[in-house]
C-alpha positions as CSV (number, residue, x, y, z in Angstrom):
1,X,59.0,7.9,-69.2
2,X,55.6,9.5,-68.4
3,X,56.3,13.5,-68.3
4,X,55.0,14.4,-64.6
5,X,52.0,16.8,-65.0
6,X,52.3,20.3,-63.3
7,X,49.7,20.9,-60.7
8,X,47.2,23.9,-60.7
9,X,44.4,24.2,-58.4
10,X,40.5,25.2,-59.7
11,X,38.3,26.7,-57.3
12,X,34.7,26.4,-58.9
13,X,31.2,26.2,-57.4
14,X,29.5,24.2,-60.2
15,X,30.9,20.9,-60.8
16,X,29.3,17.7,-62.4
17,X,26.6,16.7,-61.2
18,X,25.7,20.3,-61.3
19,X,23.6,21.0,-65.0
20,X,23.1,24.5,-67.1
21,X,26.0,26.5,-68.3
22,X,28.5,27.7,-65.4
23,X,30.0,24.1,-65.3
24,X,31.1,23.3,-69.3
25,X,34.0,26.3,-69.2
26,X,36.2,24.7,-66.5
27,X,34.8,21.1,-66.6
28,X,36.3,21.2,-70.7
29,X,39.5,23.4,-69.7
30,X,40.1,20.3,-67.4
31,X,39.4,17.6,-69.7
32,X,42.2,18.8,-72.0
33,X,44.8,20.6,-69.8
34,X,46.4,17.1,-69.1
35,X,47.0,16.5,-73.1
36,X,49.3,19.8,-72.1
37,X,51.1,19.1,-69.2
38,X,48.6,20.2,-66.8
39,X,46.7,18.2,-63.5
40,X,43.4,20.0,-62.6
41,X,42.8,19.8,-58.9
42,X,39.0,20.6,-58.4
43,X,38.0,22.5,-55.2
44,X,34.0,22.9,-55.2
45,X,31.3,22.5,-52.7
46,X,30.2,19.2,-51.0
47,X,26.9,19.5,-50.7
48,X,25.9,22.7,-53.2
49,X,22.1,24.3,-53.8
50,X,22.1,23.9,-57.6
51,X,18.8,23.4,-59.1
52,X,20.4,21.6,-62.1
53,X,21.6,18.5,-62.6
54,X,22.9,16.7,-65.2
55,X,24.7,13.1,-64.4
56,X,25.8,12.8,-68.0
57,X,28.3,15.7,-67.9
58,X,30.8,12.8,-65.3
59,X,31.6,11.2,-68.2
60,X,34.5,14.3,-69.2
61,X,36.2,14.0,-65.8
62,X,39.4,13.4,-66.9
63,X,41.2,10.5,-65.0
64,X,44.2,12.7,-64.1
65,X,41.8,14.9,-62.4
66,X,42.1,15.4,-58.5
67,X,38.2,16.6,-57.2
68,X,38.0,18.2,-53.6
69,X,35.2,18.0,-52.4
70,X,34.4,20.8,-49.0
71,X,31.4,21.5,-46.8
72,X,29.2,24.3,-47.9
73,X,26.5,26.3,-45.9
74,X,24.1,28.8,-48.1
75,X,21.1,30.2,-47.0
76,X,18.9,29.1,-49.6
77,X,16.5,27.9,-47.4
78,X,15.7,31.5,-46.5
79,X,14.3,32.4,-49.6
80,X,12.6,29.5,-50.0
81,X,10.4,29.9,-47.0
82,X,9.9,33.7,-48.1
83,X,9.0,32.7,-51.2
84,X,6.7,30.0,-50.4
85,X,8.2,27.5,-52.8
86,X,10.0,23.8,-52.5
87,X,12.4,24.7,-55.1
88,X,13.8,28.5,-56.3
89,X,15.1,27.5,-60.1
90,X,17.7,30.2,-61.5
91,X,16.0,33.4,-61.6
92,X,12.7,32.3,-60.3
93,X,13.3,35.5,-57.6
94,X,13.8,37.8,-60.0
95,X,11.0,36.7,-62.3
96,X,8.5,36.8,-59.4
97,X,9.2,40.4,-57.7
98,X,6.1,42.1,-58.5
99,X,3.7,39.0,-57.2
100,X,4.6,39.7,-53.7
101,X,5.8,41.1,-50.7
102,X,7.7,38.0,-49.4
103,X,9.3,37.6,-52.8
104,X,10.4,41.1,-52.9
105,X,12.0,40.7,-49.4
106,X,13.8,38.1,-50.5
107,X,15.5,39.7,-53.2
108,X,17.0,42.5,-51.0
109,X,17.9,39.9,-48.6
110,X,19.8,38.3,-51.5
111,X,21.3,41.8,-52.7
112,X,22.4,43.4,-49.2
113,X,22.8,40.4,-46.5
114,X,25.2,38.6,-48.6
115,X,28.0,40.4,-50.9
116,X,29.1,39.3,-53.0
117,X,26.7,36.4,-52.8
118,X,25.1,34.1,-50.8
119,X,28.7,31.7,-50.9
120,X,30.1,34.3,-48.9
121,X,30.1,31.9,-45.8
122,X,32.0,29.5,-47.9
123,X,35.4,31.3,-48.1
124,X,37.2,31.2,-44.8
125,X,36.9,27.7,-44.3
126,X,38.0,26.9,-47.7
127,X,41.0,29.3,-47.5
128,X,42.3,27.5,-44.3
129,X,41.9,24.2,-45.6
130,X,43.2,24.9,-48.7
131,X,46.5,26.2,-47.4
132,X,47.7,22.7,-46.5
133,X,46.6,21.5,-50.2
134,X,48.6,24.1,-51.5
135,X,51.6,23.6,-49.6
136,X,51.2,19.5,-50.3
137,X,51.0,19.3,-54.1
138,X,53.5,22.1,-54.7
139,X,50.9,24.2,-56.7
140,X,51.6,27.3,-58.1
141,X,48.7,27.9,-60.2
142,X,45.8,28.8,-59.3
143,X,42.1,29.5,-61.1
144,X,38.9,30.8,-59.7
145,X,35.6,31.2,-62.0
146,X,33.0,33.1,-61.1
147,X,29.8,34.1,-60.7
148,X,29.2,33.0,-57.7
149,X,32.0,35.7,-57.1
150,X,32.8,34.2,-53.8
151,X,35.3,32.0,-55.5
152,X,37.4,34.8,-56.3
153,X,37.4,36.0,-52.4
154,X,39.0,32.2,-52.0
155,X,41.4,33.3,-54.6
156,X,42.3,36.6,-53.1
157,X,43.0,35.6,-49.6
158,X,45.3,32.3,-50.8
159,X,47.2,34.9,-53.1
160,X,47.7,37.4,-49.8
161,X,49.0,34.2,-47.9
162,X,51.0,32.7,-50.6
163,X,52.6,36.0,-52.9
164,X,54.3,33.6,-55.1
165,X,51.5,31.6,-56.2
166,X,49.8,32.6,-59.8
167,X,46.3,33.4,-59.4
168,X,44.0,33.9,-62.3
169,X,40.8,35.3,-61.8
170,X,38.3,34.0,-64.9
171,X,35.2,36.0,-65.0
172,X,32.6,33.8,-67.0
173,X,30.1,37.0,-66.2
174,X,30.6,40.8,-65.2
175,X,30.6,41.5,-61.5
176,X,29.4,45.3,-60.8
177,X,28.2,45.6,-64.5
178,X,26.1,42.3,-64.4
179,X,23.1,42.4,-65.4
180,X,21.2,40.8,-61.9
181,X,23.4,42.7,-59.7
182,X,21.2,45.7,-60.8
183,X,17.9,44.3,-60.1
184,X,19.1,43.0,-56.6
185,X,17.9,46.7,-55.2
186,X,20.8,46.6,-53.5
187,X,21.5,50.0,-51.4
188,X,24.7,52.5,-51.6
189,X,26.7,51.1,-48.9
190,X,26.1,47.4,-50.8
191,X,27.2,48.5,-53.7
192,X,30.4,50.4,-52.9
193,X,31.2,47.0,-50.9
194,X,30.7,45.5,-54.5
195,X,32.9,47.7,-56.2
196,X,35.9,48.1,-53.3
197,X,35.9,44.1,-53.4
198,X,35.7,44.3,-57.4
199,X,38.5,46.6,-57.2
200,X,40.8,43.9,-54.7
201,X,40.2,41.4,-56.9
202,X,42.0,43.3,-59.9
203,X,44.7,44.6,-57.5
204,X,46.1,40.9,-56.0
205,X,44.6,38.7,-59.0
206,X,48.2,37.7,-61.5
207,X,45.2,38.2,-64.1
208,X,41.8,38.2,-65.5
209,X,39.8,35.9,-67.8
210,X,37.2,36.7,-69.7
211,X,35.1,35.1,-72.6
212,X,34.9,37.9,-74.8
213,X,37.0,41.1,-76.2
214,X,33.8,43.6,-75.0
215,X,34.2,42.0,-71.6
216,X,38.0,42.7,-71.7
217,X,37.6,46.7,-72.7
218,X,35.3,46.8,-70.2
219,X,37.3,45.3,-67.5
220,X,40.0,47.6,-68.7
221,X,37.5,50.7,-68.1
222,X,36.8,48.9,-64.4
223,X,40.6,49.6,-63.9
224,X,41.8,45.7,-64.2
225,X,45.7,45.5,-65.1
226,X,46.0,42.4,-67.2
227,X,43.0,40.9,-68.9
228,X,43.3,38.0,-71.2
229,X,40.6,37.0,-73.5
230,X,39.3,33.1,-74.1
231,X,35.5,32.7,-75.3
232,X,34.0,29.5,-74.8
233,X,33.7,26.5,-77.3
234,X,32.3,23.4,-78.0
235,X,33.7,20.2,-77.9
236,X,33.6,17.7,-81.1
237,X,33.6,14.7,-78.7
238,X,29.7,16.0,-78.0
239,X,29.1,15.9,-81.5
240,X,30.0,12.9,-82.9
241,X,28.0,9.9,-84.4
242,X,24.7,12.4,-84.7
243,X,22.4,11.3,-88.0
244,X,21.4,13.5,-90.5
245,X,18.3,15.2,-89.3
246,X,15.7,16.5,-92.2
247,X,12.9,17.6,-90.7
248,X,9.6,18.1,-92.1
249,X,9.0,22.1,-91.6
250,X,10.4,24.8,-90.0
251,X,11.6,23.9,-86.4
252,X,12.8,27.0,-84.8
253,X,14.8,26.1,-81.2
254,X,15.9,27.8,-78.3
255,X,17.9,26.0,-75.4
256,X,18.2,27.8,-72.0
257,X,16.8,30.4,-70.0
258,X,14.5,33.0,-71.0
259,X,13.3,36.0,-69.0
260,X,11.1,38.5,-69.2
261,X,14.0,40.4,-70.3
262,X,14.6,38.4,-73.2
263,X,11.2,38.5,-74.7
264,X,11.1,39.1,-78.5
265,X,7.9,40.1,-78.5
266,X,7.9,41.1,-82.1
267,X,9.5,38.0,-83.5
268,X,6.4,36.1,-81.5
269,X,4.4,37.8,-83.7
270,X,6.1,37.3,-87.0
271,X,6.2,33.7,-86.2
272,X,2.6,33.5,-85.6
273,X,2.0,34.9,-89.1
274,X,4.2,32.5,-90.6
275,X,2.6,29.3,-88.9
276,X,-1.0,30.7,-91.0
277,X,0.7,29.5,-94.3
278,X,3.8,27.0,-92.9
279,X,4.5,23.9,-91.0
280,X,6.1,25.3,-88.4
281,X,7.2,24.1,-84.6
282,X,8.7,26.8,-81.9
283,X,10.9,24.4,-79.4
284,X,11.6,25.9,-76.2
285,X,13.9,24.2,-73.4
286,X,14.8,25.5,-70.0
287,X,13.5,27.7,-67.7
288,X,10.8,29.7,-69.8
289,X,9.5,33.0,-67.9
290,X,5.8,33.0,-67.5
291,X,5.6,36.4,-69.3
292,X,7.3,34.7,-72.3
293,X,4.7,31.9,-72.7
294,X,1.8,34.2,-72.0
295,X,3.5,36.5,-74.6
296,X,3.5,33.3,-76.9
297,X,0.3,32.2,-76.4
298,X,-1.2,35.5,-77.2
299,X,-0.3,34.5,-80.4
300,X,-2.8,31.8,-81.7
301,X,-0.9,30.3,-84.7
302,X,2.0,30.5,-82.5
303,X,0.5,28.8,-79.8
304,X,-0.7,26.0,-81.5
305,X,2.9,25.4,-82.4
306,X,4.7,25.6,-79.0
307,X,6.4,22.7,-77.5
308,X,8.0,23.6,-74.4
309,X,10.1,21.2,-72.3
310,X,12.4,21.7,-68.9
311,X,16.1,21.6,-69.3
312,X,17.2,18.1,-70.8
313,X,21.0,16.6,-70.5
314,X,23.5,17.9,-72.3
315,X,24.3,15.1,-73.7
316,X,20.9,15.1,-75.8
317,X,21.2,18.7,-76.8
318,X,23.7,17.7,-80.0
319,X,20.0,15.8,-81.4
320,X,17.9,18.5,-80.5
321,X,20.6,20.8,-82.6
322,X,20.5,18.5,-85.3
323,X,16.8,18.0,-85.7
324,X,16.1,22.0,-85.7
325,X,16.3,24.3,-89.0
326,X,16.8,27.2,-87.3
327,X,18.7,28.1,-83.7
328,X,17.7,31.4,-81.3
329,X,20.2,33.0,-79.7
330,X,18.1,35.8,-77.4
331,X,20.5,38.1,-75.6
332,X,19.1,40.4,-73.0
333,X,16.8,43.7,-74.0
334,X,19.0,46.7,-72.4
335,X,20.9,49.3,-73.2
336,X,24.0,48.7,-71.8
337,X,27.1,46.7,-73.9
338,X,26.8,43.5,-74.5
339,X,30.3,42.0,-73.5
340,X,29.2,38.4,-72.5
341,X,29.2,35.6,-75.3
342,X,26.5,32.3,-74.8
343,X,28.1,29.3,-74.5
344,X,25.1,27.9,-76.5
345,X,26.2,30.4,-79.1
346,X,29.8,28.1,-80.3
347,X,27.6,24.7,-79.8
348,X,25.0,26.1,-82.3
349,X,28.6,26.6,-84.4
350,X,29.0,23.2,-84.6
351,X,25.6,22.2,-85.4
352,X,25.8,24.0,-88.7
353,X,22.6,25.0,-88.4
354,X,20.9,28.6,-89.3
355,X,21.6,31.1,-86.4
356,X,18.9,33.4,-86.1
357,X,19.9,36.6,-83.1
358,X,18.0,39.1,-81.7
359,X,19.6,41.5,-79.8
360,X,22.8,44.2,-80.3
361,X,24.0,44.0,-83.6
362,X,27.1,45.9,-83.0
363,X,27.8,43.0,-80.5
364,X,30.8,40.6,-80.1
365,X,28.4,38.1,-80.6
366,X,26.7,39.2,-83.9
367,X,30.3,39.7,-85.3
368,X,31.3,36.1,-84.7
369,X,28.1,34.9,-86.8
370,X,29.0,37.5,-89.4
371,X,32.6,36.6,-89.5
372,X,31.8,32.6,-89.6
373,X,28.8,33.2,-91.9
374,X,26.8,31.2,-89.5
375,X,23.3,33.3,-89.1
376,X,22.4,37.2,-88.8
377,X,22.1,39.4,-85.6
378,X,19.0,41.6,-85.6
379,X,17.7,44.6,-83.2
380,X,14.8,43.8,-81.2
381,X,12.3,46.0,-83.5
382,X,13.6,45.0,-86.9
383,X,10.1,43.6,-88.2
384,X,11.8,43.7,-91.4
385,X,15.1,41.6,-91.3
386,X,13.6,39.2,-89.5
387,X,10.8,38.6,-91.1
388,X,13.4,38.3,-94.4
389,X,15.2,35.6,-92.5
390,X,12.5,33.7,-91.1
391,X,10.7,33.3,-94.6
392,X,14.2,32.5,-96.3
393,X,14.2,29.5,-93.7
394,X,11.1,28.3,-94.0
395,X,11.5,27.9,-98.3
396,X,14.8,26.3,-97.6
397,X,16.9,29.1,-98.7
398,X,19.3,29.8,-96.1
399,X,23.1,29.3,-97.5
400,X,25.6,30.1,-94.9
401,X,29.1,28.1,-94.8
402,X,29.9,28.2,-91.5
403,X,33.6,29.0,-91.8
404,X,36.4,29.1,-89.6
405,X,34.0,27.9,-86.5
406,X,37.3,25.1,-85.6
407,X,39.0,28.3,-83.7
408,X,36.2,27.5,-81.0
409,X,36.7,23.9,-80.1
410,X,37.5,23.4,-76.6
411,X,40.6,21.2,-77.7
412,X,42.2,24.1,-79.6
413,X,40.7,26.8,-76.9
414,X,42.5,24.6,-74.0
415,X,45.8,24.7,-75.9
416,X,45.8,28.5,-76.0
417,X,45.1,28.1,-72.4
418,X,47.6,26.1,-71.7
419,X,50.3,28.2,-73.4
420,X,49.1,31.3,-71.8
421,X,49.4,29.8,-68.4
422,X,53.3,28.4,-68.8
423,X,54.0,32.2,-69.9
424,X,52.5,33.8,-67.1
């Protein structure tokens, strides 16, 4: 007989169709929870304003996976019209601030009209109808993943109702220590809203998630009670059947988004010497900040070599791995702790193929590549090292093993998940 699967209710914003990152941590958790005894029941928006989408990301619905599907009101629109453009692509606002009044506007709109974010409007109606869902399937689990941190407001008010339902609050990025929150020139009234709200969450929430152990001391610092760390992954499925790509020259890739605030200028100019004397290709897909390419460009040799392309299904992304000979990993220029791990980082794992890092080299991330022997971290103004790496790459003389990188699969990750849950 057919052991019954246990029910437990996920409350996510970005669901398949939706594209880019915030949609592979809960949409793999899901896949695999029912090999452990778990039924995912989906709550996310109807009708959401995502700007990506990626149809080939339906295909790891699991069958035993209920999806609700609930109307959804966001002011998008708003900055659109202030910003004078059809579509607003993830951190177009942010990019733009300086070019104009309207745009500026529209970021303290975003950062003071709507806390924590603009899915605000979203949570009482999905609390009340979720009550009867609750009561219905007998759950007693809940998840919420955030950002948007809206979510966990959903979480918060069904744990208040119902006191003896688990809720676990997974935080795929900070809340007051993120990164945008700060530019969102957000006044001191806004922000103490932030943190007393921050603050609620740890208070009701059973416990935290998070993706990596900086994110977890740091959450501890915040004052959460219980925090429990599981990083991201990638899945083998993704990977399988891929030829063996060899490449003629050095293609150096990036996937996803870079800002202005991930702009290696330096290593823009290292690769522009090393294009006067080697084949060489620099592959950017996603959203590239136009201070990037005009940084790139700058660079003649370099320039000559870019091939820049929008985001692409993830499904193709395995290839694009595959045919590179070395991957970027760019984390953001600041000086605050790095707690947050890329997802992109465990799928260049798996493509076995030379990670090159530039960023804080005393970060979670750089230890992972050092403890996996997978690629080198290096500081944004270390001409030297990554110079050394980059010309080591381009005569074929990378050797790194890529070792223990299995810990990250989303099958084993999902397992640990599922054990954690059943003790909680």
């Amino acid at each position: 007989m057919k052991k019954e699967l246990k029910p437990i209710l996920i409350i996510t914003y970005y669901w398949p169709p939706s594209g880019g990152a915030g949609v592979q941590r809960w949409l793999k958790f899901s896949k695999y929870l029912p090999e452990h005894g778990w039924r995912p029941i989906i709550f996310t928006p109807e009708n959401p304003d995502f700007d990506l989408k990626d149809e080939s990301l339906l295909k790891d619905i699991h069958p035993e996976v209920e999806v609700l599907k609930f109307p959804i009101w966001e002011p998008y629109r708003i900055f659109k019209k202030l910003s004078g453009q059809k579509e607003l692509k993830q951190g177009q606002i942010l990019e733009s601030s300086k070019k104009s009044f309207f745009k500026q506007l529209a970021i303290w709109i975003r950062g003071n009209m709507f806390v924590p974010d603009p899915k605000v409007f979203w949570v009482k109606s999905s609390v009340n109808y979720l009550q009867g869902i609750l009561e219905s399937n007998e759950i007693k689990h809940m998840v919420t993943t955030g950002p948007p941190h809206s979510m966990h407001l959903i979480g918060m008010k069904l744990k208040m109702k119902v006191p003896s339902l688990t809720w676990i609050a997974d935080f795929r990025d900070p809340w007051t220590k993120w990164e945008i929150l700060h530019e969102m020139k957000i006044s001191r009234a806004v922000w103490r809203k932030h943190q007393k709200l921050e603050q609620q969450v740890f208070k009701v929430a059973d416990s935290l998630l998070v993706t990596s152990p900086s994110a977890k001391e740091e959450f501890k610092e915040l004052g959460a009670r219980r925090v429990e760390v599981i990083t991201n992954g990638f899945d083998e499925v993704d990977f399988e059947g891929l030829p063996i790509a060899n490449s003629d020259g050095l293609i150096i890739s990036h996937v996803g988004m870079l800002s202005s605030q991930r702009n290696p200028k330096l290593l823009w100019e290292i690769l522009s010497e090393l294009a006067l004397n080697h084949s060489l290709e620099l592959r950017l897909t996603g959203i590239i900040s136009d201070e990037v390419l005009d940084d790139i460009k700058a660079n003649v040799p370099l320039s000559k070599a870019l091939k820049v392309q929008d985001s692409i299904p993830h499904n193709e992304l395995p290839a694009l791995y595959a045919q590179s000979s070395v991957l970027l990993l760019i984390q953001t220029k600041t000086d605050r702790l790095q707690t947050q791990l890329p997802g992109k980082l465990f799928e260049y794992l798996q493509a076995k193929k030379p990670i090159l890092c530039i960023g804080d080299t005393e970060s979670d991330l750089a230890r992972i590549l050092t403890e996996t022997d997978s690629g080198q971290c290096f500081s944004y103004d270390d001409h030297e090292g990554i110079a050394e790496f980059l010309g080591k790459s381009a005569r074929g003389e990378q050797q790194f093993t890529f070792k223990n990188i299995d810990q990250f699969s989303r099958r084993k990750l999902t397992e640990k998940l599922a054990i954690w849950l059943t003790e909680l």
